[in-house]
N, C-alpha and C positions, 0 to 999 in steps of 0.2 A: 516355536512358542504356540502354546493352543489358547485360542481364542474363544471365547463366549457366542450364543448366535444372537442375543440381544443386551440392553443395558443392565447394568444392576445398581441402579438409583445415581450415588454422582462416582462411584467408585470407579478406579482404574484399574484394581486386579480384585479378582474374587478367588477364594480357595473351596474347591469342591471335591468331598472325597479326597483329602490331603495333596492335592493337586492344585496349583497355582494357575489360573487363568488369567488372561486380559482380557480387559471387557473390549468393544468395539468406542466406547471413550478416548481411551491409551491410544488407540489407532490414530483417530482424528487428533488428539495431541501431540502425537509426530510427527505426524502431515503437517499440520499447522507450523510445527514447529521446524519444519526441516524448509517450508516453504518459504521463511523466516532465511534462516542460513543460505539460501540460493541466491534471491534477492539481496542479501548483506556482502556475500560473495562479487553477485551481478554488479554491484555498485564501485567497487576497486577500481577499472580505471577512470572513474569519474572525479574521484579521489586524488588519484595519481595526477590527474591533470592542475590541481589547485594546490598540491602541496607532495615534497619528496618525505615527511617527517615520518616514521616509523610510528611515534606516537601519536598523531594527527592521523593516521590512516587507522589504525588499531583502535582507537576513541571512535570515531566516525562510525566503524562495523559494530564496533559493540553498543551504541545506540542504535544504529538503521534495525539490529535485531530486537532489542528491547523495544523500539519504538515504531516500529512498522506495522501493526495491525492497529494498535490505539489510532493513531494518523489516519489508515484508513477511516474508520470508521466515523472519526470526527471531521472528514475532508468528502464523504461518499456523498453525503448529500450537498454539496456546497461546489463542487466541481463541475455538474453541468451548467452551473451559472456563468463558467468563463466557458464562453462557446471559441475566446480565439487562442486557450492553454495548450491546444496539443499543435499548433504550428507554431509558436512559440517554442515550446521542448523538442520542435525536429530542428530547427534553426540553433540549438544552444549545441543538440548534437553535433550537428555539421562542425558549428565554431569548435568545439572541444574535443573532436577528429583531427580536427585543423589544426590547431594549437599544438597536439601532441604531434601529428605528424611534422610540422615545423620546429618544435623541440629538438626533435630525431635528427632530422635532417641537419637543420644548420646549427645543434650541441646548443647544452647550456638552455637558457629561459630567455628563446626571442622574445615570446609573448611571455610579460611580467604577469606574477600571480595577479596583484590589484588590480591591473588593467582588465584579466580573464573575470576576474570578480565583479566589475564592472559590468562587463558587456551580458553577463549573465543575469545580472538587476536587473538592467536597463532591458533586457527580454523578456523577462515576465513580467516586471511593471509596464512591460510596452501589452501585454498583452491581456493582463488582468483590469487593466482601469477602462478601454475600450468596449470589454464582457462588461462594466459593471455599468455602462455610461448605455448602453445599445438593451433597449425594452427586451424583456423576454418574452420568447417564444413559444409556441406551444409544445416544439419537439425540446427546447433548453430547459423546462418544468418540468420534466415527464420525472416523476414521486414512483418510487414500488407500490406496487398496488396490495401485494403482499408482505408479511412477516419480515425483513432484515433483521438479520442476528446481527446482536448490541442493541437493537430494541424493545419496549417493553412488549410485553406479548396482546396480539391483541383481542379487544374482550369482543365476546361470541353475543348476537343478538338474536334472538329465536323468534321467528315467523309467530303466525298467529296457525299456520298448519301442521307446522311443529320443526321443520327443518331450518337450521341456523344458519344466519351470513355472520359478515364480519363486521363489525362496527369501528366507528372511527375514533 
């Protein structure tokens, strides 16, 4: 596939000389989009551990890909505010290794879904209201100090010398 060497406005293919091009757009629409499918992939035995349903599993991936970059986005700024989420999510892994491997082992659902459903409430609530209850810190604030895409862009203020910062 022959590629463009820069954009051509919001287009994903350009035709030049009766020649089909992709712009470097289409590129990053792949990526994105394939990054999407790994992660939705990634996510199967997390799945498998809360439910055997065919339909429940195939629902589940086809939101995580529809829905995984919006999430981000509306979660990027709002997650260093639980400073105790990510021992929390290595604790849910442990249990849901655990769970599966005792599945395995001793057949059938030792550990009932409700109950696994439980214990994984019960660990991000244990670990979300402790982050929301504990002052934040100056490293738990830390804002991009730059442009994140999903935001609006932001407006240029020009010195009195003539060179522009960035305004807030």
């Amino acid at each position: 596939m022959r590629v463009t060497t820069g954009y051509e406005d919001n287009r994903f293919f350009v035709r030049r000389n009766g020649i089909l091009y992709a712009t470097p757009l289409f590129l990053v629409l792949v990526l994105v989009e394939f990054s999407d499918l790994i992660f939705a992939v990634d996510s199967i035995p997390a799945i498998l551990a809360v439910s055997q349903d065919a339909f429940i599993i195939f629902t589940a991936n086809v939101f995580a890909i529809l829905g995984l970059r919006a999430r981000y986005f509306a979660l990027a700024e709002i997650v260093p505010r639980f400073v105790y989420l990510k021992y929390s999510l290595s604790l849910i892994l442990v249990f849901i290794g655990g769970k599966m491997l005792a599945n395995y082992f001793y057949g059938g659902k030792l550990v009932p879904t409700p109950w696994a459903l439980l214990v994984v409430a019960c660990l991000i609530g244990g670990s979300i209201m402790p982050s929301l209850w504990k002052a934040p810190t100056a490293s738990a604030a830390v804002l991009p100090t730059e442009w994140v895409p999903g935001s609006p862009p932001v407006p240029r203020r020009v010195k009195p010398d003539g060179s522009e910062e960035a305004g807030n």
